[in-house]
C-alpha angles and dihedrals in degrees: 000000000000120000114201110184132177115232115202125176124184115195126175121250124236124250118264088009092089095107091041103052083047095050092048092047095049088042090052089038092053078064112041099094097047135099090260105038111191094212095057089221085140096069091065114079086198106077126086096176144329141182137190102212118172125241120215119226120249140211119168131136091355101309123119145192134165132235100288135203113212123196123187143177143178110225152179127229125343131020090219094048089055097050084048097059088037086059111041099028098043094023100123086052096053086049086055095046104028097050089074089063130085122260096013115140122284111256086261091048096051115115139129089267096054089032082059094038082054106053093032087057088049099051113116124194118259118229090215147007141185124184109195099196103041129192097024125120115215085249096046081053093052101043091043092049080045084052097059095038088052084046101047100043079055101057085045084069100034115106098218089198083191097300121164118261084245099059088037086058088045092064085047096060092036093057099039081057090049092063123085089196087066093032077120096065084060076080127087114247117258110275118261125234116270111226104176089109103055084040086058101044092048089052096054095044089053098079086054099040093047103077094039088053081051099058092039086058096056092049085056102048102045100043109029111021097049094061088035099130103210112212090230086206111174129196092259090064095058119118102250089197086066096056094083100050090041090049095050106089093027117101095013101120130002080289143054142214119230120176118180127199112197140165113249099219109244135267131067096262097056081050092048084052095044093055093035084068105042087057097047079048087057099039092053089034093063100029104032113014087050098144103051102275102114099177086346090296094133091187111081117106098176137335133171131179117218124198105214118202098247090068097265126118116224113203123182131174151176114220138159119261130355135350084240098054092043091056097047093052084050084057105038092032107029112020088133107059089035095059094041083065104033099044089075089059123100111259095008105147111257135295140191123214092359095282110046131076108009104090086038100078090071105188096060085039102062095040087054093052098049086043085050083052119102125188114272095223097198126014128178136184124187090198106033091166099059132076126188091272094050091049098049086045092055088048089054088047093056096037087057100037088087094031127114102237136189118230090265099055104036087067093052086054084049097055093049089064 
């Protein structure tokens, strides 16, 4: 079994090193999808994706934060392992960024080992988390999407002469076998999780849990929706000075970063909501929505929502395509879930019972969430051709490629590559 994890670390920046921080993470992100990345993320076949986003300090109503820096990764396998190859692999990078940040290792102190104290006494705990492709390893990603390309440059050169798909699909087979560089695909795929348990729990917890969610729901709606005061932010009240920095890490590869900074509403029950659906969001991520269509939506690589101390709620998240369209699916696809987590954010447009309406004015919509939006200082991506689609396509291709097919079928198998 593979074991997919989010590893997210929050450090507190040093006074008076705020723009330089800034100035050194957008300089090493410009390069991070290059050929010579200056943050060596590449040489480690355990990252999916990560990104370094600031975080700005806080102070309302008595509740303060300082300015933050937030790393976080997408990984496979063990946590200590992780810090390990962070630490070793990229080592020279976390000096760079870390020292400007309080309580990181003198310059004689600094070694894999402290490098890895210091970033494992920094991890906080996500509130939610959603993997969109499950069970894959990084390598098993690479070498399936090497599959299909191996496979396809060799039916550009295959003369059918009417055969049948089946026997189309036999040669296939016969030459992938042939090849030592694919000697691995004689193997059967890793297995997948089985989830029939956790659906079945969560079935038969649903006649019990109903009254007391709908009770829940009154109170909300009576006491707290019906004094909720929407921004009602349009396009036209954005901050033009923001686009660039926003823009600059979006449309670089197949996918996109988006990291989001928002206000939790106060009050402990908003906040009780709040953490009541991001649970129920990880719980049906990992055991429902298993092949990357969270709500339908077949373009989320990873998210994950964070809580931070000081009462905001950091979202970031890697997804196919533009921040346009990624919002639009949210709203035609997923208007439910979205509002059942942002509702309980300051200035997020109305709802009513906690899921309906809110994403649905979509004007307002649209403008909070892009003035919810913060730069996204590094991002990197270990596969920046493949989408969701592409991944899971590759995986079926691999699963067939040893499976007795009908005609039909075998056709089917023969489109996909």
């Amino acid at each position: 079994m593979t074991f997919r994890q989010t590893l997210t670390v929050v450090t507190v920046i040093r006074d008076g090193c705020v723009e330089q921080l800034r100035s050194l993470l957008n300089a090493r992100g410009d390069t991070l999808q290059t050929t010579r990345p200056a943050i060596p993320f590449d040489t480690i076949d355990t990252i999916h994706m990560a990104r370094w986003v600031m975080v700005d300090g806080y102070d309302k109503d008595g509740r303060r934060a300082p300015n933050r820096l937030v790393f976080c990764s997408n990984y496979d396998n063990l946590l200590k392992d992780q810090l390990s190859r962070l630490s070793t692999d990229a080592g020279t990078a976390l000096d760079e960024i870390y020292e400007l940040c309080e309580g990181y290792p003198e310059p004689a102190n600094r070694n894999p080992s402290s490098r890895a104290a210091y970033l494992s006494q920094h991890i906080v705990d996500n509130d939610c988390i959603f993997i969109g492709t499950p069970d894959r390893t990084l390598v098993q990603i690479r070498q399936e999407n090497a599959l299909r390309i191996a496979m396809q440059a060799y039916l550009d050169k295959f003369q059918t002469n009417g055969k049948s798909a089946r026997e189309v699909k036999a040669a296939v087979r016969a030459f992938v076998e042939s090849n030592p560089d694919l000697s691995w695909a004689k193997a059967p795929a890793p297995p997948r999780e089985s989830t029939w348990l956790q659906v079945t729990l969560l079935i038969l917890a649903a006649p019990f849990l109903l009254p007391f969610l709908l009770l829940w729901l009154l109170i909300l709606r009576l006491f707290f929706e019906r004094t909720d005061k929407p921004q009602n932010i349009k396009p036209c009240d954005l901050d033009p000075t923001l686009a660039p920095e926003l823009e600059r890490r979006e449309d670089v590869a197949a996918q996109s970063p988006f990291s989001q900074l928002m206000e939790i509403k106060p009050g402990k029950f908003r906040l009780l909501t709040l953490k009541g659906v991001l649970w129920l969001s990880t719980y049906t991520g990992r055991y429902i929505f298993k092949n990357g269509n969270i709500m339908f939506i077949p373009s989320i690589h990873f998210y994950n929502w964070l809580i931070l101390p000081e009462g905001r709620l950091l979202f970031f998240s890697n997804f196919d395509g533009s921040w346009q369209s990624y919002l639009g699916d949210f709203i035609d696809k997923a208007a439910f879930g979205l509002n059942g987590v942002l509702s309980n954010c300051v200035g997020f447009p109305k709802t009513w019972f906690l899921f309906f309406k809110g994403v649905h004015d979509v004007e307002h919509y649209k403008a909070w969430a892009r003035f919810a939006n913060i730069p996204t200082q590094a991002w990197y991506t270990a596969y920046p051709t493949l989408t969701v689609k592409n991944i899971n396509n590759n995986s079926r291709l691999r699963l067939g490629l040893h499976e007795d097919m009908t005609e039909e079928k075998a056709a089917k198998w023969l489109r996909g590559v």
